[in-house]
C-alpha positions in Angstrom: 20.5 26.2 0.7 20.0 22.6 1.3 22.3 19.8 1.0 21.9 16.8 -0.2 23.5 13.1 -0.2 23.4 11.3 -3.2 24.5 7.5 -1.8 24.6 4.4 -4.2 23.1 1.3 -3.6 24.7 -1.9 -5.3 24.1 -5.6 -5.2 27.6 -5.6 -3.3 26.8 -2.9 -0.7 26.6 0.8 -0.6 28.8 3.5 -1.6 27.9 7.0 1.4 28.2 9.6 -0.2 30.2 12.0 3.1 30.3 15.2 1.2 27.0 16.1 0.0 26.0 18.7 -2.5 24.3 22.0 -1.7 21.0 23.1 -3.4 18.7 25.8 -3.3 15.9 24.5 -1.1 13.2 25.5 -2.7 13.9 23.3 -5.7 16.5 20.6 -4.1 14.6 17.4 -4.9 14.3 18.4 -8.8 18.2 19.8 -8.9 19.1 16.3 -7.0 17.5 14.0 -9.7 18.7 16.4 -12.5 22.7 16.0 -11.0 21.4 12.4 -10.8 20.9 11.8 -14.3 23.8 13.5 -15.4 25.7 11.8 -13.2 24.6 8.3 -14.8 24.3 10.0 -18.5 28.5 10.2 -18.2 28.8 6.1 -17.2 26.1 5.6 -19.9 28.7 7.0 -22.2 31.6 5.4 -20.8 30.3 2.0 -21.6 30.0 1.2 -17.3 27.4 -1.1 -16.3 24.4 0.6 -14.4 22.5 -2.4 -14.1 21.4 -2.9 -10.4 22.4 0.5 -9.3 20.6 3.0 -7.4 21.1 6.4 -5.8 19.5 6.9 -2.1 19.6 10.9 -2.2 19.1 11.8 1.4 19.0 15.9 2.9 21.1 17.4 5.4 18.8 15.8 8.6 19.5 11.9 6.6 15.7 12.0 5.5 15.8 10.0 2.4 14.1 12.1 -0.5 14.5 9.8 -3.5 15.6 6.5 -4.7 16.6 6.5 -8.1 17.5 3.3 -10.4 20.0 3.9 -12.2 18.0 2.3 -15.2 15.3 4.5 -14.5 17.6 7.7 -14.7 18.5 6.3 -18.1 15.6 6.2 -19.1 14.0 9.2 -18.3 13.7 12.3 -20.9 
């Protein structure tokens, strides 16, 4: 298992994300931006802005392994 950070870049700053979330390695990137979009999905629904947000996911050594818009996790299908 792998863990991974999923941080959140705003216009005012950044939000660390100190607990992490462990993944199967073999798959971690994939499980990271699915958790991602479901993550966004629920503040979609909720009617809270997304615009100019993005998750930094970083693993367990810091190495950042996606950036992901929040708009862009919106959008996806």
């Amino acid at each position: 298992m792998a863990k991974y950070y999923f941080h959140i870049r705003m216009q005012e700053g950044f939000d660390p994300d100190y607990d992490g979330v462990d993944l199967r390695s073999d798959n971690g990137v994939a499980e990271a931006v699915s958790i991602a979009r479901r993550m966004i999905s629920e503040l979609v629904a909720n009617d809270e802005p997304i615009d100019g947000l993005a998750f930094e996911i970083t693993d367990d050594t810091g190495a950042l392994v996606a950036e992901l818009p929040f708009q862009l996790c919106a959008s996806l299908q």
